[in-house]
Backbone as JSON Lines, residues from 0, in Angstrom:
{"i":0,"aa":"X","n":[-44.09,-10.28,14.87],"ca":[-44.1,-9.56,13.6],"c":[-43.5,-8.17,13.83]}
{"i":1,"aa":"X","n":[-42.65,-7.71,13.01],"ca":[-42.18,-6.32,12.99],"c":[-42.8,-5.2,11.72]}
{"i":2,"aa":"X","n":[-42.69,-3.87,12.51],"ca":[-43.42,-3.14,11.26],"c":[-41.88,-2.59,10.54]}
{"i":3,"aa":"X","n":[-42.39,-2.07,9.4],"ca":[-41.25,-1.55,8.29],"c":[-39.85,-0.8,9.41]}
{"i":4,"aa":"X","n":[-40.68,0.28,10.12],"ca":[-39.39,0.86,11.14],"c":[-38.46,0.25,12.02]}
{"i":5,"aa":"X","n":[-39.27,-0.86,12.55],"ca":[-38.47,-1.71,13.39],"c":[-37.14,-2.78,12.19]}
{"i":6,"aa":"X","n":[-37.81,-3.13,11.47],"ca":[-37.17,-4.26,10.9],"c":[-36.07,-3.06,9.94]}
{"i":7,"aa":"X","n":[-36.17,-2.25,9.76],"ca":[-35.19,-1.64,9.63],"c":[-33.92,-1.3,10.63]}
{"i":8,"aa":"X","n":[-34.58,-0.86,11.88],"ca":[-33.72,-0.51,12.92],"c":[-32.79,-1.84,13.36]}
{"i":9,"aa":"X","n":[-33.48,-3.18,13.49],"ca":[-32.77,-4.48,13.25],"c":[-31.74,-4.91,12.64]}
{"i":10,"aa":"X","n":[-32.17,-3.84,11.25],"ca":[-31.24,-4.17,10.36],"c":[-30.07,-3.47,9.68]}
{"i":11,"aa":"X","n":[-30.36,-2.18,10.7],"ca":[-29.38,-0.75,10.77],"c":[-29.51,-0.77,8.75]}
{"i":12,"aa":"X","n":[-31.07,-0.9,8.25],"ca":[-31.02,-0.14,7.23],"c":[-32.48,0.83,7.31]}
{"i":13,"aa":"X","n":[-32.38,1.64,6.08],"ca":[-33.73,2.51,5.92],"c":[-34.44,2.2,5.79]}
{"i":14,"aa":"X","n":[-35.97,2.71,6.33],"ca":[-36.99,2.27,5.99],"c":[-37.23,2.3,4.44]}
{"i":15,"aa":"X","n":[-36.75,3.31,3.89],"ca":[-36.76,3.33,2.57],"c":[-36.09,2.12,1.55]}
{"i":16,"aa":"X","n":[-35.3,1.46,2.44],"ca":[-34.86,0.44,1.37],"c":[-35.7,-0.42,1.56]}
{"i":17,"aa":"X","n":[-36.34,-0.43,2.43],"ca":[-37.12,-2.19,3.32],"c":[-38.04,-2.3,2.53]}
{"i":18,"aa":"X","n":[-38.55,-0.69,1.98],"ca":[-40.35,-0.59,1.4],"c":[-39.6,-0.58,-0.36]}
{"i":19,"aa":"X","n":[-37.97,-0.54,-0.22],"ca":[-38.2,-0.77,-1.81],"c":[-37.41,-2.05,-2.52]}
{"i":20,"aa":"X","n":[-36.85,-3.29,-1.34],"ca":[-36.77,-4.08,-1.36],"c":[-37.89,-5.15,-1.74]}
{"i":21,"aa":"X","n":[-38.96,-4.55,-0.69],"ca":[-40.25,-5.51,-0.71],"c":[-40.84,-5.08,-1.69]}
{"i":22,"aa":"X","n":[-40.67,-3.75,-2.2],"ca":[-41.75,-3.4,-3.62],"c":[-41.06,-4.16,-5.09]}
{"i":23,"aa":"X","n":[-39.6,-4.56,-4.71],"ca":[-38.85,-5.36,-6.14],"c":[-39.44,-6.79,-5.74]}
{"i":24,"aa":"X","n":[-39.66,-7.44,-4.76],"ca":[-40.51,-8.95,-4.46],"c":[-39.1,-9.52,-4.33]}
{"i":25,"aa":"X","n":[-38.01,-8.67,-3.35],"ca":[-37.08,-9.56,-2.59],"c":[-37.03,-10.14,-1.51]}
{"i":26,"aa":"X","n":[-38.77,-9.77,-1.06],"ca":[-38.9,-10.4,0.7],"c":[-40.26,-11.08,-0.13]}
{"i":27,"aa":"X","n":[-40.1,-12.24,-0.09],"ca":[-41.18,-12.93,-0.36],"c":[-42.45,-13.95,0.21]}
{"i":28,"aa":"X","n":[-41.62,-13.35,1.79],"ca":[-42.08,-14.08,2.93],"c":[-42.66,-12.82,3.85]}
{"i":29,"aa":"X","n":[-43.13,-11.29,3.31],"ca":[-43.62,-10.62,3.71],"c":[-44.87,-10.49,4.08]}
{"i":30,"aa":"X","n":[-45.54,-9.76,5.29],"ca":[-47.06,-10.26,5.12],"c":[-47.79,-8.6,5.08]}
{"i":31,"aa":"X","n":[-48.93,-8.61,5.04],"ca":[-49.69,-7.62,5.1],"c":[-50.57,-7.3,6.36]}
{"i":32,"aa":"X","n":[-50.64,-7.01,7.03],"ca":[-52.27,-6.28,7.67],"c":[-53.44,-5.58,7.15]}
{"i":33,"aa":"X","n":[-54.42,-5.43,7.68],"ca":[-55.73,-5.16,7.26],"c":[-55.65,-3.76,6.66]}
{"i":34,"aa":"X","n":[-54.46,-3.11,7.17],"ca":[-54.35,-1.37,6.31],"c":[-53.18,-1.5,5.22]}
{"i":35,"aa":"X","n":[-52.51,-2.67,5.09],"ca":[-51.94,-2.99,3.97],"c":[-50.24,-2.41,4.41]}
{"i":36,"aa":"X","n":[-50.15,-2.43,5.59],"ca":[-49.02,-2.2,5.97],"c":[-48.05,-3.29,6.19]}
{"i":37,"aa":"X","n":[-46.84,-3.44,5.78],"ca":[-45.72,-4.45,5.35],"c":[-45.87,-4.58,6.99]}
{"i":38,"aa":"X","n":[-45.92,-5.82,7.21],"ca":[-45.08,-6.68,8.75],"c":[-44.29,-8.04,7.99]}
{"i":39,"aa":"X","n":[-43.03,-8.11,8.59],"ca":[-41.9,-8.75,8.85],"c":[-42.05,-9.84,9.63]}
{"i":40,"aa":"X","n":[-41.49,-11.06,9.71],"ca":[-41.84,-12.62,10.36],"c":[-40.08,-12.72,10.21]}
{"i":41,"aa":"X","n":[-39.87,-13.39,11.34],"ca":[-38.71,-14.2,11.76],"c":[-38.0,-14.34,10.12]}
{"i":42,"aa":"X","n":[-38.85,-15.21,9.34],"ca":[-38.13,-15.4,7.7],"c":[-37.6,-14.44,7.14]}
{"i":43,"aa":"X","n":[-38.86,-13.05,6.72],"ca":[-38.78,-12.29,6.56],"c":[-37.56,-11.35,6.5]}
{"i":44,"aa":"X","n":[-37.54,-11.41,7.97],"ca":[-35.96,-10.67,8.58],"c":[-34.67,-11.12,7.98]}
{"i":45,"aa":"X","n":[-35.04,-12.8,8.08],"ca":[-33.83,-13.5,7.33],"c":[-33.62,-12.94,5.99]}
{"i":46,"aa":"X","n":[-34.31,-13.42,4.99],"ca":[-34.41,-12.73,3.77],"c":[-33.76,-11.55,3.62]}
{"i":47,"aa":"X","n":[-34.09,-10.75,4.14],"ca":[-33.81,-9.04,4.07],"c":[-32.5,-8.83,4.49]}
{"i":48,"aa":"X","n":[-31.49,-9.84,5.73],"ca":[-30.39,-9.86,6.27],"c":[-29.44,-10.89,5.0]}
{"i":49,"aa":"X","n":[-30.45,-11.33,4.51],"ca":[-29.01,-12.08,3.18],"c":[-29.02,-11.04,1.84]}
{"i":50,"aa":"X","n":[-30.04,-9.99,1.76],"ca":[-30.01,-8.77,1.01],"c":[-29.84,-8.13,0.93]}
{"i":51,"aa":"X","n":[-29.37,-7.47,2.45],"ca":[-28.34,-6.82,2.53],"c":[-26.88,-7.26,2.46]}
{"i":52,"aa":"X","n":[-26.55,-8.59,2.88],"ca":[-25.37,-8.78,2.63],"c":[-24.67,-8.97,1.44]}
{"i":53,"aa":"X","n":[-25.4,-9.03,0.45],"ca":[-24.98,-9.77,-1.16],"c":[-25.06,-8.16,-1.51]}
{"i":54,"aa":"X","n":[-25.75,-7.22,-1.34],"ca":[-26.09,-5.55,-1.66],"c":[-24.8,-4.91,-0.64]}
{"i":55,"aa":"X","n":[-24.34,-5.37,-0.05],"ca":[-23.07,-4.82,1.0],"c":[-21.85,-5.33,0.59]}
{"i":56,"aa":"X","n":[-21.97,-6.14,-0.73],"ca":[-20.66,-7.11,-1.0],"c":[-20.93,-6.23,-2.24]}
{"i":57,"aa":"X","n":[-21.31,-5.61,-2.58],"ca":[-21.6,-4.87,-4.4],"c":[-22.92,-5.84,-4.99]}
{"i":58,"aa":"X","n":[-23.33,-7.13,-5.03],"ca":[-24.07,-7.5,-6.1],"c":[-24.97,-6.46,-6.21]}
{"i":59,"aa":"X","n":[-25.38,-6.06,-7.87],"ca":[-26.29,-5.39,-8.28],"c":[-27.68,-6.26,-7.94]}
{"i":60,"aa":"X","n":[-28.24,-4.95,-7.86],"ca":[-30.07,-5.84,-7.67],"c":[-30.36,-6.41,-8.22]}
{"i":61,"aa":"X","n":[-30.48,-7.05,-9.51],"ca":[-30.6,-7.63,-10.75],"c":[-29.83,-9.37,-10.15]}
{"i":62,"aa":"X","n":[-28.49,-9.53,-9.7],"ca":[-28.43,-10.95,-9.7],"c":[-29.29,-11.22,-8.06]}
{"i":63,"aa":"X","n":[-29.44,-10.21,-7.29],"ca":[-29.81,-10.53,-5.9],"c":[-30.92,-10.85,-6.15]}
{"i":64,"aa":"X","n":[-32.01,-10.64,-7.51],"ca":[-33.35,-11.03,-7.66],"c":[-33.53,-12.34,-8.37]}
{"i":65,"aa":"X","n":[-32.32,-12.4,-9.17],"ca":[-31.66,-13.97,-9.74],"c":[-31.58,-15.04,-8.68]}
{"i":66,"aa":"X","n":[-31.0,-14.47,-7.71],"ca":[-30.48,-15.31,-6.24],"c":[-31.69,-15.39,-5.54]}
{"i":67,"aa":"X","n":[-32.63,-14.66,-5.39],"ca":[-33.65,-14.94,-4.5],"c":[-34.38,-15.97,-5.22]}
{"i":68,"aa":"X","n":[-34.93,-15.53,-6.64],"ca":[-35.93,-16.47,-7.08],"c":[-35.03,-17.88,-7.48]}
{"i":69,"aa":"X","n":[-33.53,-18.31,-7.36],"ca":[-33.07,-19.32,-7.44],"c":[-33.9,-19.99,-6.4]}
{"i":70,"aa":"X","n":[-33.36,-19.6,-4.75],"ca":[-33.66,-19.58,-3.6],"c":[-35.15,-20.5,-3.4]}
{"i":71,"aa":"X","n":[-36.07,-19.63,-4.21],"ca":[-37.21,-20.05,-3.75],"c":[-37.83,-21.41,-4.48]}
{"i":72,"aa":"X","n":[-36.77,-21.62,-5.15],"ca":[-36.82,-22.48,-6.46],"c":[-36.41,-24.19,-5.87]}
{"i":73,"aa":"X","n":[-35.76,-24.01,-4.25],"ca":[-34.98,-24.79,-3.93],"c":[-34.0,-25.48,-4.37]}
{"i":74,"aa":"X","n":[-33.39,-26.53,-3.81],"ca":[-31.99,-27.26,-3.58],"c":[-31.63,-27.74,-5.2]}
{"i":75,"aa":"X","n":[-32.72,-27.68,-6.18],"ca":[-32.18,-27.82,-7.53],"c":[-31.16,-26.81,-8.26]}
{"i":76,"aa":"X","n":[-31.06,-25.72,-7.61],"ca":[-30.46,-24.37,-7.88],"c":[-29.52,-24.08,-7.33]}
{"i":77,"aa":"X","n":[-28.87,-25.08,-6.52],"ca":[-27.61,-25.11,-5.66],"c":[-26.47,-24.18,-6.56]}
{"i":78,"aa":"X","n":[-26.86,-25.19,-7.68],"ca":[-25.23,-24.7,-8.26],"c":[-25.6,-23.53,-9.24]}
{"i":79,"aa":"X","n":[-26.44,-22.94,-10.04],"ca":[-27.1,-21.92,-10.33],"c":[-26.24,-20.39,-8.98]}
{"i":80,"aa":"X","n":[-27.08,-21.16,-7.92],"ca":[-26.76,-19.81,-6.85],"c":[-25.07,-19.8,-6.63]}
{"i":81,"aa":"X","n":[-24.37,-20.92,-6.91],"ca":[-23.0,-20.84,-6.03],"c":[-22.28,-20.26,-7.46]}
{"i":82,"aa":"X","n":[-22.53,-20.42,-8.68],"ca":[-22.05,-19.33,-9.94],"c":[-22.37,-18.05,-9.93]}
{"i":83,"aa":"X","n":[-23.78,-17.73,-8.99],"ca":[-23.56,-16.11,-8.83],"c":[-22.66,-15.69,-7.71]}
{"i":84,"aa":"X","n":[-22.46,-16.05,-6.71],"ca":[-21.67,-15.95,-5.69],"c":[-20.6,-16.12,-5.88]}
{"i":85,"aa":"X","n":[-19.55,-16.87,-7.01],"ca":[-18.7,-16.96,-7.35],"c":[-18.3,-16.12,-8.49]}
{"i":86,"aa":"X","n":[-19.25,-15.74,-9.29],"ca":[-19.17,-14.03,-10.13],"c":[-18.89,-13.13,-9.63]}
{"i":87,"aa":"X","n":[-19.34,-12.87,-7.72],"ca":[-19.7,-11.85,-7.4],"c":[-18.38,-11.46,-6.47]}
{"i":88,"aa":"X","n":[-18.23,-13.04,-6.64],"ca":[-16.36,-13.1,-6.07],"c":[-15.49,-12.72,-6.68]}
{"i":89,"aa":"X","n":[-15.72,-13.02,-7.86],"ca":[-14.51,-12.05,-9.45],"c":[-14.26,-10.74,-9.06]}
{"i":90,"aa":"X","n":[-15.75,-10.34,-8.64],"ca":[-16.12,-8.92,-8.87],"c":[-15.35,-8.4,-7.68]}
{"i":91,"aa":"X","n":[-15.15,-8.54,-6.46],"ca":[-15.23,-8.34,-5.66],"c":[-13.33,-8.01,-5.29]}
{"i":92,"aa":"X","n":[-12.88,-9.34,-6.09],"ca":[-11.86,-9.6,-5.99],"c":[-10.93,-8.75,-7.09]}
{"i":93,"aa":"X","n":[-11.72,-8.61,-8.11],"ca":[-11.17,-7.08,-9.16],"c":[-11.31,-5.98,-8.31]}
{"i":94,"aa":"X","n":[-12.52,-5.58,-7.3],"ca":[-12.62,-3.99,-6.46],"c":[-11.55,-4.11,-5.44]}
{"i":95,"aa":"X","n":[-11.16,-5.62,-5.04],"ca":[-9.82,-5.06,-3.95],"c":[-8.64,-4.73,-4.73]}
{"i":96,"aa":"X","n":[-8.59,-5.75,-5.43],"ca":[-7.01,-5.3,-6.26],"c":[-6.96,-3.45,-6.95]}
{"i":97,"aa":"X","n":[-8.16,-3.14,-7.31],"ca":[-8.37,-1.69,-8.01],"c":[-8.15,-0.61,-6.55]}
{"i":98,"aa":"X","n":[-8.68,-1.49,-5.97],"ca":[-8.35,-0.62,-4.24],"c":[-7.02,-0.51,-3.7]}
{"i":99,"aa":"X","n":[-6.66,-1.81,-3.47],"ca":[-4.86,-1.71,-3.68],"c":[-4.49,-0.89,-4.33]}
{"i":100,"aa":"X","n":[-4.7,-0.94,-5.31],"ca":[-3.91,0.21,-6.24],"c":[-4.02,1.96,-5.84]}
{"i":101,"aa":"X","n":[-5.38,1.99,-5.63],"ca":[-5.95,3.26,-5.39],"c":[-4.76,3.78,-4.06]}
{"i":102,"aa":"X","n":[-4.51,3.22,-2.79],"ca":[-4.45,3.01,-1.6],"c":[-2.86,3.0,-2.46]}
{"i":103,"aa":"X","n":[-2.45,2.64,-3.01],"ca":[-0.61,2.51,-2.94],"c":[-0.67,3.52,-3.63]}
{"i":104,"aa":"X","n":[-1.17,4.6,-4.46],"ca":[-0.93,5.88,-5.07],"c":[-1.33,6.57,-3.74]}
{"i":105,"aa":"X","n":[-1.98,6.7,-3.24],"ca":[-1.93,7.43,-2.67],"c":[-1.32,7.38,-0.95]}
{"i":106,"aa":"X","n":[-0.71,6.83,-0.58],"ca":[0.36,6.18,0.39],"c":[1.59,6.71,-0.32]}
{"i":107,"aa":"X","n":[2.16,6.7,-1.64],"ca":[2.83,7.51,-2.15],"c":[3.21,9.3,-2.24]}
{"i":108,"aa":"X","n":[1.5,9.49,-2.47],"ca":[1.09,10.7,-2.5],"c":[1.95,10.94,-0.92]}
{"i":109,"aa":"X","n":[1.14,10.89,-0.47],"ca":[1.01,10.98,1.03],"c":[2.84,11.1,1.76]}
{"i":110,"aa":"X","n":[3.74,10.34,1.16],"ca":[4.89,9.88,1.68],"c":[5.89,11.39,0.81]}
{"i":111,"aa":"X","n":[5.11,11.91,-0.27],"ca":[5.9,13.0,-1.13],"c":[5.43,14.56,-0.42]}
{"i":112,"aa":"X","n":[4.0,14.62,-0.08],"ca":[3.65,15.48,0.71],"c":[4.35,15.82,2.37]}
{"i":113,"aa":"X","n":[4.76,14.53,2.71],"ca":[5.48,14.89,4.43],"c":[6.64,15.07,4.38]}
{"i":114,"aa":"X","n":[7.14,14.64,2.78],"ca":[8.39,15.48,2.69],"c":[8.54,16.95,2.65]}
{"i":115,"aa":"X","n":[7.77,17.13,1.8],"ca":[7.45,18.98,1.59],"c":[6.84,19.55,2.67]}
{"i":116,"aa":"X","n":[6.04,18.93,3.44],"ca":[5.7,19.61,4.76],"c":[6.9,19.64,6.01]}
{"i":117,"aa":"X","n":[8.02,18.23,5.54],"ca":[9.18,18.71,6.31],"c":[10.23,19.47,5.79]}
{"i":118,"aa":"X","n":[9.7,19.88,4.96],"ca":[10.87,20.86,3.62],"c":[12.06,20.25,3.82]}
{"i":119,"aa":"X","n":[11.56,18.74,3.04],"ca":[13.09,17.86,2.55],"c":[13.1,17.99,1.08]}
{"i":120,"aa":"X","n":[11.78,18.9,0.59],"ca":[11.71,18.56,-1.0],"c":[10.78,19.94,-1.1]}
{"i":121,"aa":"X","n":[11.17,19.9,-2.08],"ca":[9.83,21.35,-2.93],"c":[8.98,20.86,-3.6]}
{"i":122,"aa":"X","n":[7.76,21.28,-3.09],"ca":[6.54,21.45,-3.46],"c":[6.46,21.47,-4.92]}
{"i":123,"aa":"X","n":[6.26,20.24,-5.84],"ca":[5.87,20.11,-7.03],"c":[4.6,18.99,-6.97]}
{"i":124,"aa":"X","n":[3.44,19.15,-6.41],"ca":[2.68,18.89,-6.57],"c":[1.59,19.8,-6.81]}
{"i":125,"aa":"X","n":[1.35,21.0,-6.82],"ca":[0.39,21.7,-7.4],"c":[0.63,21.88,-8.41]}
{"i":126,"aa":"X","n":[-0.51,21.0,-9.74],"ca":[-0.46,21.69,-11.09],"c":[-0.14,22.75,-11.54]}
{"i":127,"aa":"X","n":[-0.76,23.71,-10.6],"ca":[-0.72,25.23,-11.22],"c":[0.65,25.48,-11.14]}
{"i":128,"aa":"X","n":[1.82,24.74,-10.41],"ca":[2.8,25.44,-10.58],"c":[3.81,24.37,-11.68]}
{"i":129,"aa":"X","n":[3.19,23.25,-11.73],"ca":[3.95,22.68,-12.94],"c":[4.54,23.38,-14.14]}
{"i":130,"aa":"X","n":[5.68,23.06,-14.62],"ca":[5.83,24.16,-15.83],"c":[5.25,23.56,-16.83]}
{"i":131,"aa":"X","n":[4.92,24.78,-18.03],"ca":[4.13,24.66,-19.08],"c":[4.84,23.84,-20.4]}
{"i":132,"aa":"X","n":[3.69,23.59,-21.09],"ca":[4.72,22.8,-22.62],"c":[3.83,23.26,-23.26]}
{"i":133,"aa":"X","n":[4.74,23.48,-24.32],"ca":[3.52,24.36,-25.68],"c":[3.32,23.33,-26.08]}
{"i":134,"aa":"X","n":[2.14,23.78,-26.97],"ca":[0.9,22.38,-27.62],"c":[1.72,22.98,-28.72]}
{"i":135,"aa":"X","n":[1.97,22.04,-29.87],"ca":[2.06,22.21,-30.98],"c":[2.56,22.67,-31.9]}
């Protein structure tokens, strides 16, 4: 059995998430001791290592509590769980392409700046020196 610190350190997360993981009833295989202190079991650990990973991929807490109580629901929920995982793939797959994008503006940026730092070009990237346009 592990206490809250350890099963964190296991899991290179905070104790603070572990105690507020288990306070949403995403470790459901958690146990107690006589002072009411969270200990961790082999399952346990498991649990908490597929909650972080679905919470490390973006899913919001909300389907990861969808996904757990599928989970506990067993093998009738197969396909239930493989539609959130495949949502979470949409999702995931919209944040790279938005990332691409992010990453090719600024690889741009970046390619207009080493010009001006090799003074092949003048410095028209500070707003402040953009010229003005009257409003109106």
């Amino acid at each position: 059995m592990y206490t809250v610190k350890e099963a964190a350190r296991i899991l290179g997360l905070t104790e603070h998430t572990i105690r507020f993981y288990t306070d949403k009833g995403l470790v459901p295989s958690v146990k107690r001791d006589k002072n009411n202190n969270r200990l961790f079991d082999e399952e346990s650990i498991n649990w908490l290592t597929g909650i972080k990973y679905l919470r490390d991929c973006g899913m919001p807490l909300e389907f990861v509590k969808e996904y757990v109580a599928l989970c506990l629901e067993g093998d009738a929920t197969i396909e239930q769980r493989y539609q959130i995982i495949l949502r979470q793939q949409e999702t995931a797959r919209a944040q790279l392409e938005e990332a691409a994008r992010r990453l090719e503006y600024m690889e741009k940026k970046a390619e207009l700046y080493r010009g001006i730092v090799e003074r092949r070009i003048p410095d028209r990237m500070n707003p402040a020196n953009w010229p003005t346009k009257s409003v109106g």
